[in-house]
N, C-alpha and C positions, 0 to 999 in steps of 0.2 A: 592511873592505876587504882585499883578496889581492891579493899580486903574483904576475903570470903573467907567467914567462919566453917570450918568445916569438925564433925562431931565424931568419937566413937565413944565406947562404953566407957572408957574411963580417962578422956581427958580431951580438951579443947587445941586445937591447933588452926592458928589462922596463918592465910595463905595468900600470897599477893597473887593476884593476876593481870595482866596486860589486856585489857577489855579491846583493845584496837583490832575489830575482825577484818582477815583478810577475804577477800572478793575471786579468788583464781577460778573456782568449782563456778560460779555467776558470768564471769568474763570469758571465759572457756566455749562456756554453752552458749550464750549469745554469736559468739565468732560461728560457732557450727552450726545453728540455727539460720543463720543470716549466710552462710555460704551456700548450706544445701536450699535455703530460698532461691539464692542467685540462679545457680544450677537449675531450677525449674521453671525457673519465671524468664529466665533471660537466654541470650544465643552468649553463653561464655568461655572463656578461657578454662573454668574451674571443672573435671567431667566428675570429681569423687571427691568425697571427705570421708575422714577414716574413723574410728571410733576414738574417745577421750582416752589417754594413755594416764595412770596416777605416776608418782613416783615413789617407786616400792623398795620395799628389801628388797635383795635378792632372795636372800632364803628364807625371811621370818614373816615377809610381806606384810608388815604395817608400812604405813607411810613414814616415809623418811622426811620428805615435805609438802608445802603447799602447792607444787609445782605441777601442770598439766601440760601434757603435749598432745597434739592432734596433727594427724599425718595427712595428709591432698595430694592429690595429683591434677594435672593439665591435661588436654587433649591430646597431647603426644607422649604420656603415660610417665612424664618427669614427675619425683615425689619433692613434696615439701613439707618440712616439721613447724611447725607454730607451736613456739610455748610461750606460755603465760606462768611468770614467778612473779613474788613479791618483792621489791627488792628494800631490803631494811637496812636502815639509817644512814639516810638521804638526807 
């Protein structure tokens, strides 16, 4: 953990953070890069990859978490969801 000083106009407040960056947004896109690869390079199973899904509000739509999901289908038009979470305190 690191403390970050953080400043305004009339007084000092420090702030712990958990520097331990997670990887979901990195892990994510390499899966979909290396799918829609497959897909063109190769005779495969996989015929679509679907766009990176966040995990949203419903209504306020910031992120709720770190969590990404990515939807595929197969030659015979079956869907599949791929998520990638971080999973904390392992």
């Amino acid at each position: 953990m690191e403390t970050v000083p953080l400043c305004c106009c009339w007084c000092f407040v420090s702030v712990v953070f958990d520097m331990n960056m997670v990887y979901c947004d990195y892990i994510v896109d390499r899966i979909k890069t290396l799918l829609n690869r497959e897909i063109s390079d190769n005779d495969t199973l996989i015929s679509d990859v679907g766009n990176v899904e966040f995990d949203l509000h419903p209504e306020e739509k910031y992120m709720v978490s770190t969590k990404k999901t990515l939807t595929l289908s197969d030659i015979n038009g079956k869907l599949y969801r791929v998520t990638v979470e971080e999973i904390e305190n392992v």
